[in-house]
N, C-alpha and C positions, 0 to 999 in steps of 0.2 A: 504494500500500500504506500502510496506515495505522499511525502510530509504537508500537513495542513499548516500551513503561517497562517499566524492569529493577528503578527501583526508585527515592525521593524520592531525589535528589541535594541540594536543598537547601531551606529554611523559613525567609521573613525576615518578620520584625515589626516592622512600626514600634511603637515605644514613647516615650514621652513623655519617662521618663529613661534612657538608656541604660545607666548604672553602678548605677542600682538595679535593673533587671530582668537587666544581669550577673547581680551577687552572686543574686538570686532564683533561676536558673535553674542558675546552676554549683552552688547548695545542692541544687536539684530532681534534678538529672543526676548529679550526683558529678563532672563534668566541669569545668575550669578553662578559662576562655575564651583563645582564641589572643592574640598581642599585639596589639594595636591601639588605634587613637585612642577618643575621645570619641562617633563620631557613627554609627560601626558595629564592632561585636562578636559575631565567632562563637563557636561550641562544640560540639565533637564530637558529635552525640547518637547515634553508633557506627557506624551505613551511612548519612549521609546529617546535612550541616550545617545547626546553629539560629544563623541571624543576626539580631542586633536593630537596631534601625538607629534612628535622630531621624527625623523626617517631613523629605520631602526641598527641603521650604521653609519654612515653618511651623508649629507644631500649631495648631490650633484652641482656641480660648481653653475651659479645664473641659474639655477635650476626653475621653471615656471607650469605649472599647470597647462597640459595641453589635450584637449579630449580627441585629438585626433591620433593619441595612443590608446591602445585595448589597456582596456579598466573602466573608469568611471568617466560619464560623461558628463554630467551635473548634476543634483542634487536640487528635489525640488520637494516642498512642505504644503501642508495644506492646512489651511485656514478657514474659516467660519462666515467672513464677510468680508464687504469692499470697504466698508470702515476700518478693518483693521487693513487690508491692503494701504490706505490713506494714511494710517498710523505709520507704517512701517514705510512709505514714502517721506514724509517726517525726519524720521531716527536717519535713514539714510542718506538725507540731505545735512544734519548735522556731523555726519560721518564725510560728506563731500565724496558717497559712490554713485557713478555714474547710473544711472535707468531710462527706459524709455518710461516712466511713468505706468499707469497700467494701462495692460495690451488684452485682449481679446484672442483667443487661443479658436481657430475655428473648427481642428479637430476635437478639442475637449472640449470644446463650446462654454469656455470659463474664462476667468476675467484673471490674472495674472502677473505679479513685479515681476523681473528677469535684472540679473544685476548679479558683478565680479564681488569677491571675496579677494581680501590681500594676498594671495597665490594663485589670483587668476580661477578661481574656481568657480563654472556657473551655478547661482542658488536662484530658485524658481519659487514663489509664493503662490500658489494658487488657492480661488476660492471653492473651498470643496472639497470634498475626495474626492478618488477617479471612478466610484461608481454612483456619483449621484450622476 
């Protein structure tokens, strides 16, 4: 029988700096990351934990997030409503990342941020989950 997901349990990223993509993501989340060292930090992001972690030997020199290598392509959340999309346009203007504002998604027929993370990572907000 093949495994029933109930649901993401967990999301780690390697990041280059670990205390600066903290601070990015507990400003993104509203959430303050648990205690921990230098070389890995989680944070709530409500059913299911965002850890960022140091690469587990070492980064590659200018090293940048690029989804046109097999692995991850970007990383997208989902949210409740366009009011909180509006929020989190907000936070990300006091953070100075770029967005198109929200976008309109016409195969998910949702409404959507789209916007880099400080290692270039794309992070997607949508309203919804994917089976409403």
């Amino acid at each position: 029988m093949a495994a029933r997901i109930r649901g993401v349990h967990h999301v780690i990223l390697t990041v280059s700096d670990v205390a600066r993509s903290t601070h990015f993501y507990e400003q993104v989340l509203g959430t303050p990351a648990f205690p921990g060292d230098n070389r890995v930090r989680c944070i709530s992001g409500g059913s299911f934990l965002l850890c960022l972690q140091c690469p587990p030997t070492h980064a590659l020199p200018d090293d940048r997030f690029d989804e046109n290598r097999i692995g991850l392509d970007h990383i997208g959340f989902a949210v409740g409503s366009r009011t909180q999309l509006e929020e989190l346009l907000m936070v990300l203007a006091v953070l100075k990342v770029e967005t198109a504002g929200i976008e309109f998604d016409p195969d998910g027929e949702g409404e959507y941020v789209c916007f880099r993370d400080p290692d270039n990572i794309q992070v997607e907000f949508y309203v919804g989950d994917y089976h409403d």
